[in-house]
N, C-alpha and C positions, 0 to 999 in steps of 0.2 A: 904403722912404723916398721922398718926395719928391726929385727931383734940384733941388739949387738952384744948380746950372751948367747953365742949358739950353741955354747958345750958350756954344760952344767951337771950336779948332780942333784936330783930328787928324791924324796922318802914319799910313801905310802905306809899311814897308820893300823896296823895289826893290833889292837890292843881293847881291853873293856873301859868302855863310860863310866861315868858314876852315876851308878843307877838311881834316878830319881832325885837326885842331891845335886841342886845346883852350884852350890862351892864347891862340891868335890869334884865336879867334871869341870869346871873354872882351870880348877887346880891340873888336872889331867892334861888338861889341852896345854895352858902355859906349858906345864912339865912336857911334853914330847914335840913342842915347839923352841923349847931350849936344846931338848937332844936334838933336833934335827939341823939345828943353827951352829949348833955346836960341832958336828960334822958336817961341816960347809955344803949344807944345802941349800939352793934357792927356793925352792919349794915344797910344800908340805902338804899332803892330800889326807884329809878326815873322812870319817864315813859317814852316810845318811842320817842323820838327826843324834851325831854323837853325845851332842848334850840336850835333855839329858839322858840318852840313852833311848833306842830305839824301843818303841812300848811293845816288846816280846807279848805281853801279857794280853794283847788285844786279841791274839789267834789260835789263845790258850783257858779263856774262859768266857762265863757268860752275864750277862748283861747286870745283876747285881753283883757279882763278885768283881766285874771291873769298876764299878764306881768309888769305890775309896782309892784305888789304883787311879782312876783317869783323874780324879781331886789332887793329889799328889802330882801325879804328872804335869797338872796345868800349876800348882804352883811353883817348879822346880823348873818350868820352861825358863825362855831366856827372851827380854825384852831389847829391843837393838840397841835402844839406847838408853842404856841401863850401866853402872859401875862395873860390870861384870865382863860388856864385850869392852868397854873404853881398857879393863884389863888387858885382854886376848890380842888387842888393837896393841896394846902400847908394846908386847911380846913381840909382835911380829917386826914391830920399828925396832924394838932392840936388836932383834937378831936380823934384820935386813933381810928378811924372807917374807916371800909371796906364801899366803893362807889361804885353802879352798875349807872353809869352816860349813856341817850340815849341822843343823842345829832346830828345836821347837819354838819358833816365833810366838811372842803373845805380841799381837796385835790389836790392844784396847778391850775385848772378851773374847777373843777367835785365836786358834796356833793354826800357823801355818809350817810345814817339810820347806825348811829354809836353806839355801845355799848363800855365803857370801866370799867373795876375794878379795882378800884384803893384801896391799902392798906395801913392800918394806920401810915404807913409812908411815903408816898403819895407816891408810886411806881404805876405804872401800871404795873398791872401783867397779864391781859389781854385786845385787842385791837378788836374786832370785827364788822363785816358789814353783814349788811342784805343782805344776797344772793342773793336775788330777792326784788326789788321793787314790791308793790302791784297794779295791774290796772293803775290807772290816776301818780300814783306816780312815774311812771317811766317817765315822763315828767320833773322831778327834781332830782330823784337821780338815780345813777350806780349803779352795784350788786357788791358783795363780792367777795373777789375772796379766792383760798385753804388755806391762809396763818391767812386770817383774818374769820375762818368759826369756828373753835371750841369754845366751849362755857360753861367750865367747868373750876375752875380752885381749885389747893387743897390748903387748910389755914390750918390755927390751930382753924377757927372754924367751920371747918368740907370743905365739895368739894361743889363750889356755882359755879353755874350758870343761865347763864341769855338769851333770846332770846325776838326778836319785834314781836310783832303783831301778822301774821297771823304764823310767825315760831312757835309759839306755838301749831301750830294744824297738822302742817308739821309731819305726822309719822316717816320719814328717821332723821328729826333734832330729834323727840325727841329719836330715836336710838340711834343716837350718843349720846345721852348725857347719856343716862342711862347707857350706855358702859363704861364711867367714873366716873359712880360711881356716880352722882349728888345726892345731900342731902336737900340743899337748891335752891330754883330755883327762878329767877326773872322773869314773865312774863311780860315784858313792853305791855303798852297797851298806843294807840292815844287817841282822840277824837271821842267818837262812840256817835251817836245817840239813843235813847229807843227805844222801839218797838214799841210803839204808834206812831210813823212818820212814819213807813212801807207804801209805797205804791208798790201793785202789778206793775209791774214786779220783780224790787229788792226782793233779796233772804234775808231771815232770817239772811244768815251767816253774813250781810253787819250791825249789830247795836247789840246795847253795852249789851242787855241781851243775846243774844247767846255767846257773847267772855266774859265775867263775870260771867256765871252760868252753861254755858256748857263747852265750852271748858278747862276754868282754871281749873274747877274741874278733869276734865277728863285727865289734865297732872298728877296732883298731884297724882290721884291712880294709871295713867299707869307706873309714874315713881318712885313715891313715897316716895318723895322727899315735902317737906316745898314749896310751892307756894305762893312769894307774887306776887299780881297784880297788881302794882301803875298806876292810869288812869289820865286823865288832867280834869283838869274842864276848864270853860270858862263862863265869866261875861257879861253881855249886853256891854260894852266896849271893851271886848275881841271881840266880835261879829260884832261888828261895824268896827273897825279897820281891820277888812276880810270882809268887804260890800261893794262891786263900788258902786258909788254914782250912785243913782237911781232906786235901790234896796230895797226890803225890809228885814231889818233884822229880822233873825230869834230868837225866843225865845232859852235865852241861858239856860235854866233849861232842855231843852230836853239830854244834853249833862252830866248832871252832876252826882255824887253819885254812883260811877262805882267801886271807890275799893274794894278789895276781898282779903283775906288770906282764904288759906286751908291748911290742915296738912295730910301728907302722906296716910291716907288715905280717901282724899276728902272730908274730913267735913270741913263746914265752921268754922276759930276760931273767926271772928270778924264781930259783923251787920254792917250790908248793911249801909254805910252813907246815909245821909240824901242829897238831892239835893242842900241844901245850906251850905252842909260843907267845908270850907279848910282847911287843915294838915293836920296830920301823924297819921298813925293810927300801933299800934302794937301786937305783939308776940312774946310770949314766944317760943323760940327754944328748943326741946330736942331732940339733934340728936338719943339717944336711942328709941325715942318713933318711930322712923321711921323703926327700927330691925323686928318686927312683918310683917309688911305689907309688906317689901326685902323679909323676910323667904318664905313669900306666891307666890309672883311674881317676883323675878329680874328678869327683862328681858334682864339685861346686866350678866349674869352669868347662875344660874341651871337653868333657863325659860326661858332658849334660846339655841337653835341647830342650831347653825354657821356650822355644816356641814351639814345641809341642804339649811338656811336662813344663808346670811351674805351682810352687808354693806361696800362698798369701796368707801374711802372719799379721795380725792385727797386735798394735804396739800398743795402743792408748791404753790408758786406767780408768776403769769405769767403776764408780764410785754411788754408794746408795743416795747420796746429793749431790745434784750438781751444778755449781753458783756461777750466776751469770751479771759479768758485771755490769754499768751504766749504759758501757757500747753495746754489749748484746752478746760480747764475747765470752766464751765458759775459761774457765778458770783452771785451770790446770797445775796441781801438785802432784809429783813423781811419789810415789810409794816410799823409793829412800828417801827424799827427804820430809815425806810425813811421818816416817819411823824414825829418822833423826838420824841416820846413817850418814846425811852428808856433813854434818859436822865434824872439827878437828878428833883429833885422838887429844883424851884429855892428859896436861902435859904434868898435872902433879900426879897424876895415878902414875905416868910413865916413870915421871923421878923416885914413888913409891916402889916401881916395882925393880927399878934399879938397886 
């Protein structure tokens, strides 16, 4: 479709989860999905698994001091169709704003690094998972599979999309995405450290100024496409509450002041927060401003030779059973609607939350 909202204003969330507590990052989200509604924005960008909170604690100890920590985690996860997003759903109908929500899937015994968008009449119209878990992370979560990989979807205020973490640096994902056209893009981002904690061996790519200065930049020109970067903060509380007793906690300022917008062609639009900021921080969209810098490079169109270069992205859902019915034919159910995502937003939660 055509976007017939080309000038809008959008937020990017700067702010801490609620760690481990799934009502209280319920409550979080609602809460900064009103402030942003409330300042007439159409859009709202969360960061990489903000409910409940990104598991800091995975790259901070060892293998028995995470197990009452990952117990925790998986029961504070968020099930899709569960009271809690029919909440988040019914928020985004109320304030007539498009939702890029990261959040820890339970999927019947397995979490998955969940992206979903939800539109302002609290649909989800897209359902995604991180293909690959990073490093330590695959000790918590399963990869994506064809069904739940794409990551574009088209509005009326223009084609938004959204990828976690290190997918943003993924050249095959940001392929795909510039093949659809992306305009707006959400780079969710964890909990990353500064660079002043580096210690040799750790590589540069592992802390929050290389994924904040380098690489968000470097999607925004190669795709050129609107880039917000909403990153988490964390509080000396926050920090504590991911510390086994016996431990010393770490200084929670090394982790903070990470969000970033750029505009299609990788300038930054908004300063660097401050290490003791929380909220939303915004921009102005014009999807016209983005026609100059497509003219120069689409890489999903004239700046690409698919007859020589091309990407094959396998869509299906492959499932550990698979039912074949009388004709012979297999049976095929989408991921959102076996997580129950294609279902309405429910309308008494919605008049609850009125």
């Amino acid at each position: 479709m055509v976007a017939t909202i080309r000038k809008y204003k959008a937020a990017a969330v700067n702010a801490e989860p609620g760690w481990l507590n799934l009502e209280l990052s319920v409550q979080k989200t609602i809460h900064w999905i009103n402030e942003a509604g409330n300042a007439g924005c159409k859009l709202i960008a969360f960061p990489e698994l903000w409910i409940p909170g990104y598991p800091y604690w995975m790259w901070r100890v060892n293998y028995q001091e995470s197990l009452p920590l990952l117990k925790k985690y998986r029961e504070n996860s968020l099930p899709s169709d569960s009271p809690e997003m029919h909440r988040i759903r019914a928020a985004a109908k109320k304030n007539s704003i498009f939702v890029s929500l990261g959040y820890s899937e339970v999927d019947l015994n397995s979490l998955y690094t969940t992206q979903v968008m939800i539109d302002p009449t609290g649909k989800v119209i897209n359902h995604r998972r991180k293909i690959r878990a990073t490093h330590v992370e695959r000790l918590v979560f399963g990869d994506g599979t064809g069904d739940t990989t794409s990551m574009v979807v088209d509005t009326e205020i223009g084609r938004i999309g959204h990828l976690n973490c290190w997918e943003n640096m993924n050249p095959f994902l940001k392929a795909y995405a510039v093949s659809l056209g992306e305009q707006v893009h959400v780079a969710a981002w964890p909990l990353y450290p500064h660079a002043t904690t580096l210690t040799y061996p750790d590589p540069y790519t592992n802390i929050s100024d290389a994924n904040s200065d380098i690489v968000t930049p470097a999607y925004a020109i190669e795709t050129a496409s609107y880039t917000l970067a909403p990153f988490q903060t964390i509080s000396a509380e926050g920090v504590r509450l991911q510390t086994p007793p016996g431990k010393d906690p770490e200084d929670h300022h090394i982790y903070n002041g990470n969000t970033r917008i750029y505009g299609p062609d990788g300038q930054a639009l908004i300063p660097k927060p401050s290490e003791n900021f929380e909220g939303l921080v915004f921009v102005d969209i014009d999807l016209d401003e983005g026609h100059l810098s497509k003219a120069l490079n689409d890489f999903g169109g004239h700046y690409m030779r698919p007859d020589l270069v091309r990407l094959v992205v396998d869509t299906d859902r492959k499932g550990c059973v698979s039912r074949v019915n009388g004709s012979g034919t297999h049976e095929v159910v989408s991921t959102l609607e076996r997580v129950g995502l294609d279902k309405p937003v429910d309308e008494e939660i919605l008049n609850g939350e009125e």
